[in-house]
Structure formats: structure tokens, C-alpha cells
C-alpha positions as a Markdown table, in Angstrom:
| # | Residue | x | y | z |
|---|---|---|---|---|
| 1 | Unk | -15.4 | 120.7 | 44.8 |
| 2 | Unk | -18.2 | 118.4 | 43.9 |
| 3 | Unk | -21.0 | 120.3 | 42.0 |
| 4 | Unk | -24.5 | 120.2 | 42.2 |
| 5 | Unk | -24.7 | 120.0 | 38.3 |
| 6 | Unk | -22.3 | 117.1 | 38.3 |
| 7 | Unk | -24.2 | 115.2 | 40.8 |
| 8 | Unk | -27.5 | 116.0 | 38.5 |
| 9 | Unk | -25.3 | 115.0 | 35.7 |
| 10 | Unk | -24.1 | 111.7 | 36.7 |
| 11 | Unk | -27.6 | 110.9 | 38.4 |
| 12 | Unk | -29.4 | 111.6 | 34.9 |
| 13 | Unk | -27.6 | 108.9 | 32.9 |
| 14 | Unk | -29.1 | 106.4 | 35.7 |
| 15 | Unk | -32.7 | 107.3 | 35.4 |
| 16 | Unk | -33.5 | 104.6 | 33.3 |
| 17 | Unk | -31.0 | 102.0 | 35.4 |
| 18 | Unk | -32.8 | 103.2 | 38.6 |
| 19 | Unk | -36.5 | 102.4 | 36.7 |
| 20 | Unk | -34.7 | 98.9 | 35.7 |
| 21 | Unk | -33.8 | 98.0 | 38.4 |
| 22 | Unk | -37.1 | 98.9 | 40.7 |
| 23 | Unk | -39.3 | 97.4 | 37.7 |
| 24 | Unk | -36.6 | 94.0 | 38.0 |
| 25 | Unk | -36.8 | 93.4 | 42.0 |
| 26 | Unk | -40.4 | 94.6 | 41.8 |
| 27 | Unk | -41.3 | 91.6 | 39.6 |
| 28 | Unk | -38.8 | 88.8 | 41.6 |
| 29 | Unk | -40.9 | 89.9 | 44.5 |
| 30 | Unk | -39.7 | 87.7 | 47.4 |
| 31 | Unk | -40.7 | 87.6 | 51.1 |
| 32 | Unk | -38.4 | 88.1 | 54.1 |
| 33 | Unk | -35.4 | 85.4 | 54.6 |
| 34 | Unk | -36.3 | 84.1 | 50.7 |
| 35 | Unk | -34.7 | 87.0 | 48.9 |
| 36 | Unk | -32.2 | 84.6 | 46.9 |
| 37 | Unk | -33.0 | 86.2 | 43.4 |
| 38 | Unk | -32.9 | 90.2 | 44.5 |
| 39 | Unk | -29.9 | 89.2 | 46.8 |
| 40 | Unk | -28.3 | 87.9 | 43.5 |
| 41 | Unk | -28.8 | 90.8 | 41.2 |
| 42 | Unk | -27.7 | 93.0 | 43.9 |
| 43 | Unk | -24.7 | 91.1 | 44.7 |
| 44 | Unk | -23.5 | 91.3 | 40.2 |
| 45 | Unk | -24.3 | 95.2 | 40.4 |
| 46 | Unk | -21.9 | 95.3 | 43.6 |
| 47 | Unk | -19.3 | 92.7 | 41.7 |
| 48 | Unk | -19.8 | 95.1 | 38.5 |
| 49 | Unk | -18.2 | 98.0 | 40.3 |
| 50 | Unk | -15.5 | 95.9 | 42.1 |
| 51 | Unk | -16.4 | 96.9 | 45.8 |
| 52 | Unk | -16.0 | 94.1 | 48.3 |
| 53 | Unk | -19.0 | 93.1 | 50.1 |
| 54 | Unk | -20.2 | 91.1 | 52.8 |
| 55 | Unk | -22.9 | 88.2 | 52.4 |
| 56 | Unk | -25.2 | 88.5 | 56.1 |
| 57 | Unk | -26.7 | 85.5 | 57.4 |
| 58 | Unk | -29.0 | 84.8 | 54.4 |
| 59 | Unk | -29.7 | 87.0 | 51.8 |
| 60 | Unk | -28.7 | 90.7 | 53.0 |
| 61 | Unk | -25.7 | 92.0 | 51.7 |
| 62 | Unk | -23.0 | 95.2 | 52.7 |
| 63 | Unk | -20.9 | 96.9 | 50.1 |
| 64 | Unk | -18.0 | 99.2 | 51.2 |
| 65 | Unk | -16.4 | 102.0 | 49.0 |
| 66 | Unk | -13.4 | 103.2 | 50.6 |
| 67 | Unk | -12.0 | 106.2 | 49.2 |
| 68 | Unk | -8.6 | 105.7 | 50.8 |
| 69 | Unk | -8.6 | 109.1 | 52.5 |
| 70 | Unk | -9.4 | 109.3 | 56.3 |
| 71 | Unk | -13.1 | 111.0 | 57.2 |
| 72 | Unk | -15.8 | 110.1 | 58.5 |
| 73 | Unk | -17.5 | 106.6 | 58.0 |
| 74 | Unk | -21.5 | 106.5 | 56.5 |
| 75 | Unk | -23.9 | 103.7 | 56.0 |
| 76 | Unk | -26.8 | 104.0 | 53.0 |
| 77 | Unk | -29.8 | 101.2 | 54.0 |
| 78 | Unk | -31.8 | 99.5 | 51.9 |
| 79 | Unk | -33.9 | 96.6 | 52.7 |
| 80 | Unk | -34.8 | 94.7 | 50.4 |
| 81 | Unk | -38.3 | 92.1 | 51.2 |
| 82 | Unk | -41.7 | 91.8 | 49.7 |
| 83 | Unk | -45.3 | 90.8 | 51.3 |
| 84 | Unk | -46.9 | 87.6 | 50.9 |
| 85 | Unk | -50.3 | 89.4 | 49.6 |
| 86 | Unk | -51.0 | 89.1 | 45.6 |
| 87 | Unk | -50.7 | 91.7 | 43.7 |
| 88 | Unk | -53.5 | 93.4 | 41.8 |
| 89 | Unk | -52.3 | 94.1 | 38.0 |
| 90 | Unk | -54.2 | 97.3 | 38.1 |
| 91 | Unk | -53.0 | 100.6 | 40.1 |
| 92 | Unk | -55.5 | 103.1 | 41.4 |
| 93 | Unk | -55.6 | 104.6 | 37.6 |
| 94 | Unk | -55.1 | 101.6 | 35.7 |
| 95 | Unk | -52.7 | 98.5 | 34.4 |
| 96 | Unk | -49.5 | 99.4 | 36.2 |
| 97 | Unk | -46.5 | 99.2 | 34.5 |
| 98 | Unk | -44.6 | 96.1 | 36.4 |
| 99 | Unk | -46.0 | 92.9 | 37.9 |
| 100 | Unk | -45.0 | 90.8 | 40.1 |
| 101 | Unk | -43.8 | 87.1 | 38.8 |
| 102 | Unk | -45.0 | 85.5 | 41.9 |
| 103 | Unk | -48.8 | 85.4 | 42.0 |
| 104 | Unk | -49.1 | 85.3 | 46.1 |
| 105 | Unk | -45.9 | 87.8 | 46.5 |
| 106 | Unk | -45.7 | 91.4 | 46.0 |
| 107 | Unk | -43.7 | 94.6 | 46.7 |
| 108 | Unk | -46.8 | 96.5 | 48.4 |
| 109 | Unk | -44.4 | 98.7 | 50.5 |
| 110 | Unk | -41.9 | 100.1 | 48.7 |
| 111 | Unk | -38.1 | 97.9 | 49.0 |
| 112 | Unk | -38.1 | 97.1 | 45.4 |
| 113 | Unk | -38.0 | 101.5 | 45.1 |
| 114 | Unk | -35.4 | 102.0 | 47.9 |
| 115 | Unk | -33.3 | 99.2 | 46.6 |
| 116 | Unk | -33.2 | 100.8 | 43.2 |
| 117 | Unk | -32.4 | 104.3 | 44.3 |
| 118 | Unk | -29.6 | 102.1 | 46.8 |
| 119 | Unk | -27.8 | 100.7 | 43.6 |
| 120 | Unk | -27.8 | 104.0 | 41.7 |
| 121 | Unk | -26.5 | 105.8 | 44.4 |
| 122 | Unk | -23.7 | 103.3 | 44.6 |
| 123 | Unk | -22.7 | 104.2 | 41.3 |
| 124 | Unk | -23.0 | 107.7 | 41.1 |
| 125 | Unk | -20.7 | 107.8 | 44.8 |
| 126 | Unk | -18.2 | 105.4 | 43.1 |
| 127 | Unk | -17.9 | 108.0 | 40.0 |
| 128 | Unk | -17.2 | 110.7 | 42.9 |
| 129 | Unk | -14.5 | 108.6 | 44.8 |
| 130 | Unk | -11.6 | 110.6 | 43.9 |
| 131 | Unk | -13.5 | 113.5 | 45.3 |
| 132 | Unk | -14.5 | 112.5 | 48.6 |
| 133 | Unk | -13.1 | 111.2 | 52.2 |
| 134 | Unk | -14.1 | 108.4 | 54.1 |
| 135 | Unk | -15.9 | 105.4 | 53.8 |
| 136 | Unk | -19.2 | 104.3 | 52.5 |
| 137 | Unk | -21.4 | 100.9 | 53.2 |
| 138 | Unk | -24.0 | 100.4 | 51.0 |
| 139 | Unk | -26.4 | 98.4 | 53.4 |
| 140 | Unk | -29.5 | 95.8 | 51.9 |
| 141 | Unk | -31.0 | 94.5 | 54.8 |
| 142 | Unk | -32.8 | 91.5 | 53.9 |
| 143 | Unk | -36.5 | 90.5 | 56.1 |
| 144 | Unk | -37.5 | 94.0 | 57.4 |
| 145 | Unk | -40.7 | 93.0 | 57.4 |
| 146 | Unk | -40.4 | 90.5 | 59.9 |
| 147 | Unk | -37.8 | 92.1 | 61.4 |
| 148 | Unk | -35.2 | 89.2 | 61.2 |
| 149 | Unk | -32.7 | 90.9 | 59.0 |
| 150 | Unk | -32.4 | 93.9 | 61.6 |
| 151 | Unk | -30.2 | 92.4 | 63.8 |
| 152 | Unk | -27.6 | 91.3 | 61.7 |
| 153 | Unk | -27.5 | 94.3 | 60.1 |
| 154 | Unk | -27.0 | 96.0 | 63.1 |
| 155 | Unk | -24.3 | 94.3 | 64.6 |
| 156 | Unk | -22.5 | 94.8 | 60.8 |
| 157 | Unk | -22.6 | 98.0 | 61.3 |
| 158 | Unk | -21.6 | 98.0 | 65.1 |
| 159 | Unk | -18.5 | 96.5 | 64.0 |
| 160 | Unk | -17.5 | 99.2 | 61.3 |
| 161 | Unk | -18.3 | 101.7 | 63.7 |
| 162 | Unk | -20.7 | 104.1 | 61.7 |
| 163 | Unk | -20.5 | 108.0 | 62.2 |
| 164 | Unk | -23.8 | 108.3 | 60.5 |
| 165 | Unk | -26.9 | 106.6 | 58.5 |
| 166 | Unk | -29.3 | 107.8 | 55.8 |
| 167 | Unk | -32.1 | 105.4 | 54.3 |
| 168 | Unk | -35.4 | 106.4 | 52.4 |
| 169 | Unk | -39.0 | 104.8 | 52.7 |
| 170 | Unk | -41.2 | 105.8 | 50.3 |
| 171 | Unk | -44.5 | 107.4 | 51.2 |
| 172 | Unk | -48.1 | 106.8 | 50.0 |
| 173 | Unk | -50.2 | 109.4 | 52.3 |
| 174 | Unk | -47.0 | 112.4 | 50.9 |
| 175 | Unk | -47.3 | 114.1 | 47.3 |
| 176 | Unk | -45.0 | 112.9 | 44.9 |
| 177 | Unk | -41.7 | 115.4 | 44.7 |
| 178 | Unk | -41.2 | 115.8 | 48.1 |
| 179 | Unk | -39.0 | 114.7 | 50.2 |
| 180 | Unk | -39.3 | 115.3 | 54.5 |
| 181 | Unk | -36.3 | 114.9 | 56.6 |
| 182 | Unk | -37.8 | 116.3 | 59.2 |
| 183 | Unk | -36.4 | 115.1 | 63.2 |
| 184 | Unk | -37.8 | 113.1 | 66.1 |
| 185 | Unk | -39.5 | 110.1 | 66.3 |
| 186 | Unk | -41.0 | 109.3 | 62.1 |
| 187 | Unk | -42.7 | 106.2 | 62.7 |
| 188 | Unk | -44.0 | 104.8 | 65.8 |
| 189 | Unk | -42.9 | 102.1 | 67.8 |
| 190 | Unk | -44.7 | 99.0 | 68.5 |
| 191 | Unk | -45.8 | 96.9 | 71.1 |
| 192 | Unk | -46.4 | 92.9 | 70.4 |
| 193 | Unk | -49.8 | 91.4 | 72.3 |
| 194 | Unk | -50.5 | 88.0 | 72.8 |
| 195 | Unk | -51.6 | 86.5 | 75.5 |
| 196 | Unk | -53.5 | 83.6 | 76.0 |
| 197 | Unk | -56.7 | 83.3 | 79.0 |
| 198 | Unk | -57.2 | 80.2 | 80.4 |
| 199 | Unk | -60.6 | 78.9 | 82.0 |
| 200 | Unk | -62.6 | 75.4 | 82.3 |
| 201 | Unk | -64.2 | 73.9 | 79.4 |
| 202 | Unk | -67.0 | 72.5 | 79.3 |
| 203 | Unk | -70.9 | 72.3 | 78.1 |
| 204 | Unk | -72.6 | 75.0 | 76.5 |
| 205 | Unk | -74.9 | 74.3 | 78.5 |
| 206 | Unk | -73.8 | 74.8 | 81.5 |
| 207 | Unk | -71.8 | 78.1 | 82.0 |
| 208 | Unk | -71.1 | 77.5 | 85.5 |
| 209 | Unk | -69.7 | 74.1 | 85.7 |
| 210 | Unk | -67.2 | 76.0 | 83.7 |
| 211 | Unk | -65.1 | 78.8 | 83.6 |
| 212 | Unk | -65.4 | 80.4 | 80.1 |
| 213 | Unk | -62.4 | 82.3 | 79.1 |
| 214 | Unk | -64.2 | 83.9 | 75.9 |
| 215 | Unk | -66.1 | 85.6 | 78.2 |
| 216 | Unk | -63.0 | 86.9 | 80.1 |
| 217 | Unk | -60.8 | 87.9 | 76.8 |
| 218 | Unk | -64.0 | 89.9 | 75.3 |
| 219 | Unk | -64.1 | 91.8 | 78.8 |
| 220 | Unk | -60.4 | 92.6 | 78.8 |
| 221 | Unk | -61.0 | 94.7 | 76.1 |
| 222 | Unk | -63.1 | 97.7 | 77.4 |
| 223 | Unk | -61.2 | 97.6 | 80.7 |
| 224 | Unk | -58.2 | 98.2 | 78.6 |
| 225 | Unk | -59.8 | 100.9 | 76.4 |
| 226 | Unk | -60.9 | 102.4 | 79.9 |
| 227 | Unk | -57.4 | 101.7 | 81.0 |
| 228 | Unk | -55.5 | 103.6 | 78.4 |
| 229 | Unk | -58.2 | 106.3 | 78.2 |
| 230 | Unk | -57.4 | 106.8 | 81.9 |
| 231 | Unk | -53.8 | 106.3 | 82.3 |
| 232 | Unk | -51.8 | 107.1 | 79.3 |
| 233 | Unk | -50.9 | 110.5 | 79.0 |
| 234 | Unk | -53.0 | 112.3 | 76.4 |
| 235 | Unk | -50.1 | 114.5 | 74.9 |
| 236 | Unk | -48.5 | 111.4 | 74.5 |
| 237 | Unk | -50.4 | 109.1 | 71.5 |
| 238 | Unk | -50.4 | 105.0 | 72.0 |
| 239 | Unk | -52.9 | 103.3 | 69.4 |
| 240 | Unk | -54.7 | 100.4 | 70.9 |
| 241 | Unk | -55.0 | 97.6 | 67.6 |
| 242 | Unk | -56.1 | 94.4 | 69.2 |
| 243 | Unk | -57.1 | 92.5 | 65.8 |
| 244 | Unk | -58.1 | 88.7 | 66.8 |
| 245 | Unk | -59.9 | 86.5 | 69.4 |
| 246 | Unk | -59.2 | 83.0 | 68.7 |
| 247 | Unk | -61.8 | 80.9 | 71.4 |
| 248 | Unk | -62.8 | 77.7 | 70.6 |
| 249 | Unk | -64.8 | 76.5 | 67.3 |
| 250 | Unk | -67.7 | 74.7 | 68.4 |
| 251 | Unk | -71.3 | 76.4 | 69.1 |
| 252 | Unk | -72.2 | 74.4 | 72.3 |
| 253 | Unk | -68.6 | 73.8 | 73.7 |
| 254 | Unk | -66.8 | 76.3 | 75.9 |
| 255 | Unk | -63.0 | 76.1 | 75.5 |
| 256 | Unk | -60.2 | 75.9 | 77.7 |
| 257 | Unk | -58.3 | 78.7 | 76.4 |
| 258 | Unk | -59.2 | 82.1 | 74.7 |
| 259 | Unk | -56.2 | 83.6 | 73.0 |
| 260 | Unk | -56.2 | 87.4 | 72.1 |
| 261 | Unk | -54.1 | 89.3 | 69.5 |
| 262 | Unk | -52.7 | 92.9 | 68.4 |
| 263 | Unk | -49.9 | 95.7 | 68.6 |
| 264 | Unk | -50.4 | 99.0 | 70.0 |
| 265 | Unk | -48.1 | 101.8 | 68.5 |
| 266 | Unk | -46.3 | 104.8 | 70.3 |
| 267 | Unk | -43.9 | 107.7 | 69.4 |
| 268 | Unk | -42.9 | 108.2 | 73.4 |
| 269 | Unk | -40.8 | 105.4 | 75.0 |
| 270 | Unk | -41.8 | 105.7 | 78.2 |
| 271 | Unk | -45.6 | 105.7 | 76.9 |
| 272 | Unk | -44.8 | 102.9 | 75.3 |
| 273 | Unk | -43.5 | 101.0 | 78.0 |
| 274 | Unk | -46.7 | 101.9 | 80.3 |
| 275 | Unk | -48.6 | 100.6 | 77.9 |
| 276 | Unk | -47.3 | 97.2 | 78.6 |
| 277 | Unk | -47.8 | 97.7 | 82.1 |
| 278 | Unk | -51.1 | 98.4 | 82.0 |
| 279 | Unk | -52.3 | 95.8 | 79.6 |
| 280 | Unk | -50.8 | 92.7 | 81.7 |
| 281 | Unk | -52.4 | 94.3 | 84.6 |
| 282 | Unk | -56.3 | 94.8 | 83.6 |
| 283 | Unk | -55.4 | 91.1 | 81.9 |
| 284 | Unk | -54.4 | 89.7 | 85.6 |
| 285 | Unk | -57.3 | 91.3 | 87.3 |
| 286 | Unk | -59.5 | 90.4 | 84.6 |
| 287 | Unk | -59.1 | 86.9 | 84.8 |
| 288 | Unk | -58.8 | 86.9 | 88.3 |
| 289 | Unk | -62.3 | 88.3 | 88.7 |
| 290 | Unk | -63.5 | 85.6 | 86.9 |
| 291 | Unk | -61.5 | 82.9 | 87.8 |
| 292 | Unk | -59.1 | 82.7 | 84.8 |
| 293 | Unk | -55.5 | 82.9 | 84.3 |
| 294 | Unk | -53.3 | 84.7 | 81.5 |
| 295 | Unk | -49.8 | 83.8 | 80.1 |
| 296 | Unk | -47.7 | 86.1 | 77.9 |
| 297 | Unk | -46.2 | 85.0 | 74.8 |
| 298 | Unk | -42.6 | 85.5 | 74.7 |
| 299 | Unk | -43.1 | 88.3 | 72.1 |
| 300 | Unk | -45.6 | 90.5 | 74.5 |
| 301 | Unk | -43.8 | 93.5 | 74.9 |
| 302 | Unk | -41.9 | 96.1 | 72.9 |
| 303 | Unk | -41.6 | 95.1 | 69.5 |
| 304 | Unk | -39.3 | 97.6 | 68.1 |
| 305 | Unk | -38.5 | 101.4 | 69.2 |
| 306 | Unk | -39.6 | 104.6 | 66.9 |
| 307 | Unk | -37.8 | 105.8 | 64.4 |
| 308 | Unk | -36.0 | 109.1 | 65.2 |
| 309 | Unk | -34.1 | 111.0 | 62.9 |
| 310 | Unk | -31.3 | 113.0 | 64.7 |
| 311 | Unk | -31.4 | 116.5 | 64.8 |
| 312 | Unk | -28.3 | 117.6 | 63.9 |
| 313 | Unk | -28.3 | 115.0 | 60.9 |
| 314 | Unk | -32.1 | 116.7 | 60.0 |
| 315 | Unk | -30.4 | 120.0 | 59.6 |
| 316 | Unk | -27.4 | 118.9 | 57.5 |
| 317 | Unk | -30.1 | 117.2 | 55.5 |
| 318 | Unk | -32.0 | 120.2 | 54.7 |
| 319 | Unk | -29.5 | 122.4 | 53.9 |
| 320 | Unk | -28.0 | 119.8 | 51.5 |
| 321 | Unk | -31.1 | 118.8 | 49.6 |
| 322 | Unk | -32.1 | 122.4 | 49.3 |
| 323 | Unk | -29.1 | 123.1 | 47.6 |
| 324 | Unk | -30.0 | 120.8 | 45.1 |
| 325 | Unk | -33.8 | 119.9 | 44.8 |
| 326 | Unk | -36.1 | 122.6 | 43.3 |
| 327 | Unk | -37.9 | 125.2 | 46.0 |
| 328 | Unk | -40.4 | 123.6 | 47.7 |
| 329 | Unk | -39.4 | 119.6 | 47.7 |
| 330 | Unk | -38.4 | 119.5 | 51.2 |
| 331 | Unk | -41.5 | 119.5 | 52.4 |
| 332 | Unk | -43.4 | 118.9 | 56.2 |
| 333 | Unk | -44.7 | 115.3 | 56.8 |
| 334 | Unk | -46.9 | 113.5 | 60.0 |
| 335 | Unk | -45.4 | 111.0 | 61.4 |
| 336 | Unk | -46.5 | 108.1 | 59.7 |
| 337 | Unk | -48.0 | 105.1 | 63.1 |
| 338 | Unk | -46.5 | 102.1 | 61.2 |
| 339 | Unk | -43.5 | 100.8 | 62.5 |
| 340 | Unk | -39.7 | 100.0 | 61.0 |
| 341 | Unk | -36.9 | 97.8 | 61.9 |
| 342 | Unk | -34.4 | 100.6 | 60.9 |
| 343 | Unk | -35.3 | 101.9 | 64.8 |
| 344 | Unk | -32.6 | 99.5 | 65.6 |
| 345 | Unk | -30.5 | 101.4 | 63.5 |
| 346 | Unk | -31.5 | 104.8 | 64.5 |
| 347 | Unk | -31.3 | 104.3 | 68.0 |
| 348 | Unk | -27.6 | 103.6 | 68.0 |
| 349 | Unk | -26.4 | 105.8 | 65.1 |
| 350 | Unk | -27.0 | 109.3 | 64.2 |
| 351 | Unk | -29.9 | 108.8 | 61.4 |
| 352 | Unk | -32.0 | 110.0 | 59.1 |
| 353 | Unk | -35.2 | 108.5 | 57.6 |
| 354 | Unk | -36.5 | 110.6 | 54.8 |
| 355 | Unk | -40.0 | 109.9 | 53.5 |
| 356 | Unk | -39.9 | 110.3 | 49.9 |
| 357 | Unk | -44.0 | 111.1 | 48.5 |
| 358 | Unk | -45.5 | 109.0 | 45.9 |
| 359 | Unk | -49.3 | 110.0 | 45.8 |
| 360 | Unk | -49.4 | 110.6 | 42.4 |
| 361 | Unk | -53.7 | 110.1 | 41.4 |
| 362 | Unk | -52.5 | 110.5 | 38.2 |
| 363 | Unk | -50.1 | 107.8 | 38.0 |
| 364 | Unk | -52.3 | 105.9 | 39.8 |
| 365 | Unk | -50.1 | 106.0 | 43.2 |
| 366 | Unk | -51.5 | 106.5 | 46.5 |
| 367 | Unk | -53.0 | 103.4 | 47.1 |
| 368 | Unk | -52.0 | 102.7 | 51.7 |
| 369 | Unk | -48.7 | 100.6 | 52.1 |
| 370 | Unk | -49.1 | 96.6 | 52.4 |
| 371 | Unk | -52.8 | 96.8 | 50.1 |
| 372 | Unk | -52.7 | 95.3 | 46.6 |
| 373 | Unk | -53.4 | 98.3 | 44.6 |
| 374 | Unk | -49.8 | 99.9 | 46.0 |
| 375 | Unk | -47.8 | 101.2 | 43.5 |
| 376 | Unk | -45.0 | 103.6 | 43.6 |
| 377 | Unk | -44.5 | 106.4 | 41.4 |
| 378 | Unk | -41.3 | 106.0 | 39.5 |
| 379 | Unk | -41.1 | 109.4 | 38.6 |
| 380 | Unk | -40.0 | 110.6 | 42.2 |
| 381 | Unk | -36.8 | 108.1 | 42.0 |
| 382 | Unk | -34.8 | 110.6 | 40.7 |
| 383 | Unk | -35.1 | 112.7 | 43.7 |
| 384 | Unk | -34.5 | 110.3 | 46.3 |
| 385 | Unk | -31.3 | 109.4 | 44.4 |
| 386 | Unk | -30.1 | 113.3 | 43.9 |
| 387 | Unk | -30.9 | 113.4 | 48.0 |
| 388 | Unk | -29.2 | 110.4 | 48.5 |
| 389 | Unk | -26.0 | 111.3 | 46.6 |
| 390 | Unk | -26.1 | 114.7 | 48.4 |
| 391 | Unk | -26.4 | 114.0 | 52.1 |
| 392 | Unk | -23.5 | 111.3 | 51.8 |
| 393 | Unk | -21.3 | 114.6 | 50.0 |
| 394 | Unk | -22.2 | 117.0 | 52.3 |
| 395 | Unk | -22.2 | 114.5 | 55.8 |
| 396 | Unk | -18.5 | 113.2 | 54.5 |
| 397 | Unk | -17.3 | 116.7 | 53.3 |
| 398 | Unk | -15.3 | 116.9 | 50.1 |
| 399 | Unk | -11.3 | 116.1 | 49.1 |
């Protein structure tokens, strides 16, 4: 029987490994697809504990601990990308303790945190192999934020044919020492827009030798606001983010074509997918009315799913961690409206996504995700890592 105390045990030798490691990726700091120096260090950790492993297309990696007994068959994901945004060397308190080495790249989400809790979990599962069943895949999906590592990491993990998944995303707007596993959808879906109008340009001048598709873009917008207001079901939340109109660049020109950006963001499916159907539609009656046209970008459309965390997997979750977490770190936590390329994941596996807190005004933590005052409270690392180690020992069951 594998013991709480042992678990805390082998976890407390790694606190200053985990801190390491988080404080090493932090400052590599490299955006989605370029992840050749994290991929690297990952990859000697992995050859350091003799697991095999398997390189993905470029830089995301899968490391597989077989304990030789039959059981069931678990996947732990990381991913692993920063943002191109600089980094400010100050926190919301003060000078934080890492920078990043790359002046325009930074880790102002949170990978360089779940990568380090990734690699001590590894070890502290290898030091429990003679006490478990099954098999484990330590997952580090490169370009999450892009979404381009998703889909190899997916299809990996099709092919080992998982019985679960557990990954961690740390969480600015939820206190530091909690922890929420809580099911149903955890962050929203999203819906790509772009679409482009296209008029008659002309003269400033003269407006109606033309046919100005500014004109026809900027009125899109309120008859979609009307739109959703009217249509969508108001149980049933979809955000409407349209964030650029790019119409010509010359104050007595009117261009040919007006092109219009955003996402909109949605924790119901179907919601989701009337969303789309309302926008092309107010777009093609739009234009029509004033003698425009509108073509979709490829992208247009559903973007990725929501996140769901599976029920049954939520309630093994929060039995196990309140086993071994102090009273009152498995906490409640909103649904966070930013979206995830682990719903790939979670919507063909049984999943959980655990948002791990790290507002911490003290520390100087709290900052939103993707702003250059992020900063993650290293403090909390030991409890995703105890939660981590946990979940995987209760979901496989014990030798």
C-alpha cells in the first residue's frame, strides 16, 4: 500500500528540483513549434530515469513508465510553449525572481510551472513503480498556444489507447493553495472570425460611385450584437470579442475590401455552433443590403471545443486529493472563458483539468494570463505535484 506520507516524502526531496526546473524553462522561454532548448532539457531528465520516449513532430515529447503489471493505462500532459510578449522584470510586488533570457519571449501563462510539476511527478511515479499497475505517459505537448502541437498529441495518445488523463493549468484569478477539479465544461470553447467584405473602391469623394465596405463591416457589428442578444439562449453564455477592422489606409480613398476580426467563446456546443450560424448570416444580409459580398476564411468556425472534466474522474479526484492536501485546498472555481487545446484531449478521453491558484498579492502573483506582469507563485508547486502523484495512485489502483 502506497502511503500518503511516502508520497509527501518523496515529493519533499523534489521541491527545490521542481523550483529548478520552472525557474530553467521559465528563462529559455520559447514560442510554439521553437521549443528546441525546453524540448532538450526535458528530453536528459526523461534519458536520466531510463524511460523510453517518443520525439512528436517537432519539439513535444511522450515518456512511458511501464510497470510491467497489467492495469489500466494514464496519460499526465504538459505543454510546454511561451508567448511572444516581453516580459516585465518586475511582478505585481516587485523584481521577480526568474527572467526570461529572451527579451521579446516570455512564459505569461504558466507551461514553464506545469512542465516543472510534469518532470517531478515523473520521478516521484518512477520511485513508486514497484508499487503500482499499469502504464504511465508523461505527455509535453509542444505549441498549445497556437494549437499545432494538439493534434499530434492526440493521435499519440489514440494509438496507446488511454483509459484516462490528468493535466494542471495554473490559475491567476484562484488563491494560491487551492486546487479545483471540479466537472463539466472548465474553459470555454472558441469560435475563429474572419471574414473579409468586399465593395467598390473608389473616391472619397464620391460615396456612391462606390460601394464602401467599411461602412458595411462597422454595421455588421450591432446587427450581430442584436443578433446574439436575440437568438442565443440566455442560460447558455457565448462572448462576442470582435477585436479588429482592417479597411483601407488612406483618408480620401474608399477600399475594396474591409476585413473584420475576433473569437467568440462558449461552454455549450450547440450554443457554440449557432453562433456561427448566426454570424455568417447577419454578414450575408448585411452586405447584401448594401451591395457587398463576404468570404470566410478557412479558420471561421469552431476553433476548439470546451474543456470538460469527466465526472466520474472529478470524484476520484476529490476523494484522492482530500486524502492528502490539507482541509480546505480543494476548493470551488468559475469556469475560467479562455480557451485550451487540451479540449482535444478531453473530448476523447476521460479527463481532468485541475486549476491550480496562484494569486498570491504578496508574492506578487495575480497579475491575468498572457500580460507581462504574470508570474506564478512557486510556492503552490508542491501541491499540484502531491495532486498529481495522487490521482495517477488512486486512478491506476495499487500492486
Amino acid at each position: 500500500m502506497i502511503k500518503n506520507e511516502r508520497i509527501k516524502e518523496l515529493a519533499a526531496k523534489l521541491n527545490d528540483y521542481t523550483v529548478e526546473s520552472r525557474r530553467k524553462i521559465h528563462r529559455f522561454a520559447e514560442i510554439s513549434g521553437t521549443e528546441m532548448k525546453t524540448s532538450a532539457f526535458i528530453r536528459e531528465e526523461i534519458e536520466k530515469l531510463g524511460l523510453p520516449y517518443e520525439k512528436l513532430e517537432k519539439t513535444g515529447l511522450v515518456a512511458t513508465l511501464d510497470t510491467g503489471r497489467e492495469g489500466k493505462r494514464i496519460a499526465l500532459r504538459a505543454d510546454i510553449d511561451a508567448l511572444p510578449l516581453p516580459e516585465n522584470p518586475n511582478n505585481l510586488a516587485g523584481p521577480r525572481v526568474c527572467v526570461s533570457e529572451n527579451p521579446a519571449t516570455c512564459h505569461a501563462c504558466g507551461h514553464d510551472a506545469h512542465s516543472a510539476m510534469l518532470l517531478s511527478a515523473m520521478k516521484v511515479l518512477c520511485e513508486l513503480k514497484d508499487d503500482l499497475s499499469g502504464i504511465i505517459d508523461f505527455c509535453f505537448e509542444e505549441g498549445e498556444e497556437n494549437g499545432g502541437g494538439s493534434f499530434q498529441m492526440v493521435e499519440a495518445l489514440k494509438s496507446r489507447k488511454m483509459d484516462g488523463v490528468w493535466a494542471i493549468h495554473v490559475y491567476a484569478a484562484l488563491d494560491s493553495g487551492k486546487i479545483c477539479v471540479e466537472p463539466g465544461p472548465r474553459m470555454a470553447g472558441a469560435v475563429s472570425v474572419d471574414f473579409t467584405v468586399h465593395g467598390k473602391g473608389g473616391h472619397g469623394s464620391r460615396p456612391d460611385l462606390s460601394i464602401n465596405p467599411v461602412y458595411t463591416a462597422a454595421q455588421i457589428l450591432p446587427n450581430l450584437a442584436c443578433a446574439f442578444e436575440n437568438q442565443l439562449n440566455v442560460e447558455e453564455t457565448v462572448t462576442l470579442g470582435i477585436t479588429s477592422i482592417q479597411g483601407g489606409t488612406t483618408g480620401n480613398v474608399i477600399p475594396e475590401t474591409a476585413r473584420v476580426l475576433g473569437s467568440f467563446r462558449f461552454f455549450n456546443i450547440e450554443e457554440g455552433k449557432k453562433s456561427v450560424e448566426i454570424l455568417k448570416k447577419v454578414c450575408e444580409h448585411t452586405a447584401a443590403m448594401n451591395n457587398c459580398t463576404v468570404t470566410y476564411a478557412p479558420k471561421t468556425g469552431i476553433a476548439v471545443v470546451p474543456v470538460m472534466t469527466d465526472a466520474t474522474c472529478s470524484e476520484l479526484a476529490t476523494e484522492a486529493l482530500n486524502e492528502i492536501l490539507p482541509e480546505g485546498t480543494v476548493a470551488h472555481c468559475d469556469k475560467w472563458y479562455a480557451s485550451e487545446s487540451f479540449s482535444r484531449i478531453a473530448a476523447i478521453f476521460p479527463s481532468v483539468f485541475a486549476f491550480l491558484g496562484i494569486r498570491n498579492p504578496e508574492y506578487g502573483s495575480g497579475a491575468t494570463h498572457h500580460n507581462e506582469y504574470f508570474d506564478v507563485d512557486e510556492n503552490v508547486l508542491p501541491i499540484g505535484l502531491l495532486s498529481t502523484v495522487k490521482y495517477v495512485v488512486r486512478f491506476l489502483g495499487e500492486q
